[in-house]
C-alpha positions, 0 to 999 in steps of 0.5 A, a space after each residue: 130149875 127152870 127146865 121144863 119137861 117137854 113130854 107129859 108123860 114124863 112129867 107123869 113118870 118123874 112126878 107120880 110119886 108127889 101127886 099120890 103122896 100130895 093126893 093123901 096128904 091134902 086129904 087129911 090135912 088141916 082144912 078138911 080134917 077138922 072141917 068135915 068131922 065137925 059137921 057131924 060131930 056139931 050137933 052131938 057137941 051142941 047136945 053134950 055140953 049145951 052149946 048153940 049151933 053158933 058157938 060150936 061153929 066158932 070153933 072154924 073162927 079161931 081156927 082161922 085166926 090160927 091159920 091167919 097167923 101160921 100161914 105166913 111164916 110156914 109160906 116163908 119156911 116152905 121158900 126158904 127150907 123145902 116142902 118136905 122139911 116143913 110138912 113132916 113135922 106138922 102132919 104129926 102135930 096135926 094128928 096130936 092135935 086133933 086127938 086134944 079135942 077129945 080130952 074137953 069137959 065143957 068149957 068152950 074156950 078150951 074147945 075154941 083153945 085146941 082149935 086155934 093151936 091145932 092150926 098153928 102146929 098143923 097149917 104146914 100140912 096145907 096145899 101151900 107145901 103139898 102144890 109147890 112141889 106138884 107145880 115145880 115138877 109139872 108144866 103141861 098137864 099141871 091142872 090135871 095133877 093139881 086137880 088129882 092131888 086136890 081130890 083128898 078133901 073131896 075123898 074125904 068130905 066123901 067118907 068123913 061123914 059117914 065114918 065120923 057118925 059111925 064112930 059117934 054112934 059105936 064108941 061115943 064123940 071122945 073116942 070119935 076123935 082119936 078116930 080122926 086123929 090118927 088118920 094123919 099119922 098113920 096114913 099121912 105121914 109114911 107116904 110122904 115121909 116115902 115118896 114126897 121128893 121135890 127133885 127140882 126143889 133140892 137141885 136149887 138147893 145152897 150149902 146148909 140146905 136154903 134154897 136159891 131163890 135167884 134161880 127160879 122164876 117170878 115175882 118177890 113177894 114185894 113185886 106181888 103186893 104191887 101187882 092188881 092181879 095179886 089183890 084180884 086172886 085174894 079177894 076173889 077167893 076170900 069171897 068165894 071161899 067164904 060163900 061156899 064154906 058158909 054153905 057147906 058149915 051149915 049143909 046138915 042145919 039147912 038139911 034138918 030145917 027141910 025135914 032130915 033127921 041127922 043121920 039122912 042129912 049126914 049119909 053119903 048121899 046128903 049133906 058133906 058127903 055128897 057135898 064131898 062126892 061132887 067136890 071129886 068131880 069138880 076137881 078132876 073136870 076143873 084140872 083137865 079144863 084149865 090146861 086146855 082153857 083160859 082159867 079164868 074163864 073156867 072160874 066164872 062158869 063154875 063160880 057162879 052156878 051156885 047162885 042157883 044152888 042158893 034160890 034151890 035151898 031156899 024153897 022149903 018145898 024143893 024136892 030130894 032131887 033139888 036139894 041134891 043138885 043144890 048141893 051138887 053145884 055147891 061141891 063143884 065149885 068147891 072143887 074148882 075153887 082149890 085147884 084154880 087157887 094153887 093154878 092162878 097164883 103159878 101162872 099169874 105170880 110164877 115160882 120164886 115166892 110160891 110159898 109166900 104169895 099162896 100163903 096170904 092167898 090162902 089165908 085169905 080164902 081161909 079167913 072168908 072160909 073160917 068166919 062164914 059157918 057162923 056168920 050163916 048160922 047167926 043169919 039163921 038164928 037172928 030171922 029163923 031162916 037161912 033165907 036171907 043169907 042164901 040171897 046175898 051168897 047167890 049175888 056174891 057167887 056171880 061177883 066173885 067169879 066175875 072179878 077173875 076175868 080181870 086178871 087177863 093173859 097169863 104171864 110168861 115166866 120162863 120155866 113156870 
């Protein structure tokens, strides 16, 4: 278990297989799968059932409280059982689940309902499977990988709004969720259930399938919570996660404030799509940066240039091409932002309780992620503007970046 591949082509020749099939599955996973659609489909919910733009954001609150819950125990199963046998499962829950939301009369605590329990059944099919293969099967060009892996979000923040609102407008908002949910069942699945096989994974591998976790290395999970670095990641990315999320929840609302109708601030070249557009870029970019550069270093970079983003898309006057470069900014450190998180907690915590450690972290980002779409809109409904809001994300961007340059070298664990 700790052999490491010397040849990066190698690793290339023996892992392909996990990156492409990771490349597909993370794109159609439980956070960007209800995230981006949702974005589209809020105002058409709001106008069907009456409801305020704060209520159907809420739908991302109880989605949180779903991955809060979930996270931990898939974390603890991903270490004990495998990957694989934890993501098969929950990429067809996932799909059914998504599927539910098309079956709602109105009532909004079925829609909150569907949301919470689609992300307990689904959270399995979050990075926190999909990388631990990906960083037990790479050492030296693992940024890279998990960078190409982690472009499905930006794949499909890309082409979701587009072919979201084209569901919406062909064959209505309940029929636009079938649409969606067949998507990871259809696609998701064959090639993981094909080509997702950890090899180092099952050589570590007891009788009865349990993993020796003696054998790989890094810290227990207990050794992590005693650990600043561990409480430096988590809370940087909650706050991240959280300013960013906000931005992107809100991008259609804050287009259509400037003047957009729906339909412009949905296209590919305006809200998530671009959005999702750039998160591609930063994705690719951040992976090749940080398996030449000190990461955390990368982070600040990426990290704070949203705060311009911020004082753009609060000027009403600002121009398309502003507005696009504000959205821009946002996308990269979007992309960024995934695969440090996956890269940090490899590097700084190592292997043996991957799946745990990456878990809180993640629930972690994804509390910050979920709650901040409401949050945002209530700053909006409350002062009529997103203005208020855009100046603390602009002073939280710079403070949440610089707080990784506190994590120091890297550690040497053997193998990782």
């Amino acid at each position: 278990m700790t052999e490491i591949i010397q040849s990066a082509s190698e690793e290339w020749s023996q892992g392909w297989n996990i990156v492409v099939s990771s490349l597909v599955g993370i794109a159609l996973c439980l956070s960007p799968l209800p995230f981006y659609t949702l974005i589209v489909l809020a105002p058409e919910l709001a106008k069907t059932f009456g409801w305020s733009q704060s209520q159907v954001m809420g739908g991302f609150t109880c989605m949180t409280i779903g991955l809060l819950v979930g996270a931990p125990f898939v974390g603890h199963l991903t270490d004990k059982l495998g990957a694989r046998r934890v993501l098969l499962p929950s990429i067809i829950l996932l799909g059914l689940g998504m599927m539910a939301f098309s079956l709602m009369n109105g009532n909004i605590w079925i829609f909150y309902g569907i949301f919470f329990i689609t992300s307990v059944i689904g959270v399995g099919t979050l990075p926190i499977t999909w990388t631990k293969a990906i960083i037990h099967n790479f050492d030296k060009t693992r940024g890279i990988a998990l960078g190409i892996a982690l472009t499905g979000t930006g794949l499909f923040g890309f082409l979701a709004p587009a072919y979201t609102q084209w569901l919406i407008d062909s064959f209505g908002w309940r029929s636009t969720y079938i649409g969606i949910g067949v998507l990871p069942i259809l696609l998701s699945f064959p090639l993981a259930f094909f080509l997702f096989h950890d090899p180092k994974e099952k050589a570590a591998m007891l009788t009865g399938n349990i993993i020796d976790v003696s054998k790989i290395p890094g810290l227990t999970l207990k050794a992590a919570f005693r650990d600043y670095r561990f409480y430096v990641i988590l809370f940087s990315f909650l706050l991240l996660g959280a300013l960013v999320s906000g931005i992107i929840g809100n991008a259609q609302f804050i287009l259509m404030g400037k003047g957009y109708s729906a339909q412009s601030a949905a296209s590919l070249f305006k809200g998530a799509g671009l959005i999702g557009l750039s998160v591609i870029f930063g994705r690719i970019i951040g992976g090749i940066l940080v398996d030449k550069v000190w990461a955390p270093a990368i982070a600040f970079v990426f990290m704070s240039l949203p705060a311009i983003a911020c004082i753009i898309l609060m000027q009403s006057n600002a121009s398309i091409g502003m507005n696009s470069l504000a959205l821009v900014l946002v996308g990269l450190a979007a992309g960024v932002e995934y695969d440090l998180m996956a890269f940090l907690v490899s590097r700084y915590m190592g292997m043996k309780a991957y799946g745990k450690i990456y878990a809180f972290t993640y629930a972690a980002f994804g509390l910050g992620a979920g709650v901040s779409p409401v949050i945002y809109a209530k700053f909006k409904e409350a002062s009529g503007s997103y203005e208020v809001i855009l100046n603390i994300a602009a002073f939280g961007f710079i403070l949440g970046a610089a707080m990784l340059l506190l994590l120091g070298r890297y550690r040497n664990f053997k193998g990782v």
